[in-house]
N, C-alpha and C positions, 0 to 999 in steps of 0.2 A: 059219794057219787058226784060228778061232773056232771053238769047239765052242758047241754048241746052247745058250742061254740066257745064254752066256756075255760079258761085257765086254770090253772094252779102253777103256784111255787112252792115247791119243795126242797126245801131246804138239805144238805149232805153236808153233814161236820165233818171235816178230819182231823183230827187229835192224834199225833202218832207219841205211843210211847218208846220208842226205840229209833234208833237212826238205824233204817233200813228201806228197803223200794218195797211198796205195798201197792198193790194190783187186785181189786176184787171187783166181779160184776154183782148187779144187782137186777134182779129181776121184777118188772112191773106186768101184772096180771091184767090185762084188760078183755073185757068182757071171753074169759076162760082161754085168750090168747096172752102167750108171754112175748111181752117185751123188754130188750136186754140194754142198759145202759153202763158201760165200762169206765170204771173210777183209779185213778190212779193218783199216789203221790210217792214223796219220799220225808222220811224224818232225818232231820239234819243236827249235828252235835249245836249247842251252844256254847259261844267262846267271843265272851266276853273280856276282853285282858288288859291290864295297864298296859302301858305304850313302853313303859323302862322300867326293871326289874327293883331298880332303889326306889321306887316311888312306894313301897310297899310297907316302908317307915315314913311316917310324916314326924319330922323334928322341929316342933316350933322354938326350941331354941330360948332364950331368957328373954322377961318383956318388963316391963311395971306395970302395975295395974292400971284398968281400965284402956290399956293400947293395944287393939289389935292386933294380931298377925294375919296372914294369910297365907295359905299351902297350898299347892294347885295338884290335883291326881288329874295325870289324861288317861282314858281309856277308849280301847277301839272296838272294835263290834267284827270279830273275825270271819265269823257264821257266813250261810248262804242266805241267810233271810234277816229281816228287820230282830233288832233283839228290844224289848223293854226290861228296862231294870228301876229300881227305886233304892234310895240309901233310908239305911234304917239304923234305929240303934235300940232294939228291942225291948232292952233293960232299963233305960232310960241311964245308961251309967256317963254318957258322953254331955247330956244336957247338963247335968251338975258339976262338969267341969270346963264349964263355958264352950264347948265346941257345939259349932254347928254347921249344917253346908247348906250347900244351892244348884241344884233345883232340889226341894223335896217333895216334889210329886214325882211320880211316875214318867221315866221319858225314855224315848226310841232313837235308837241308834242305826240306822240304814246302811 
């Protein structure tokens, strides 16, 4: 119940699992009257991509120890909306052979 003058927000997630146009109303019952609010969105592919197709081999090439290298991957954000991504290395197989990157949190690409 609403008391007299009073608000609510209500919150409406949309999570599409498909790239497709999704149109559905929803119906709000107020006191045994309906009332109709129309929600629409679209789900859109994600495409996320390196920028150049060699990038896809990183070669660092011969070093001595204890001297770093470094490799640059660029990657764009092709989608129609903001993309996050985070690098991982699940297995932990990349830590024990000295590699590592930057940023390793979570970041958005616009």
């Amino acid at each position: 119940m609403i008391e007299a003058g009073a608000s609510l927000k209500i919150p409406i997630v949309f999570m599409p699992r498909e790239v497709s146009d999704y149109a559905q109303r929803i119906e709000f019952v107020v006191n045994k009257e309906s009332k109709y609010v129309d929600v629409r969105g679209r789900g859109c592919p994600l495409r996320l991509e390196l920028t150049d197709l060699e990038m896809q081999h990183v070669d660092f090439g011969v070093t001595t120890g204890g001297e770093p290298i470094t490799r640059t991957v660029k990657v764009v954000n092709r989608s129609q909306r903001p993309a996050t991504f985070q690098l991982r290395d699940e297995k932990g197989e990349l830590v024990g052979k000295a590699v590592s990157w930057s940023p390793e949190k979570p970041t958005t690409l616009k």
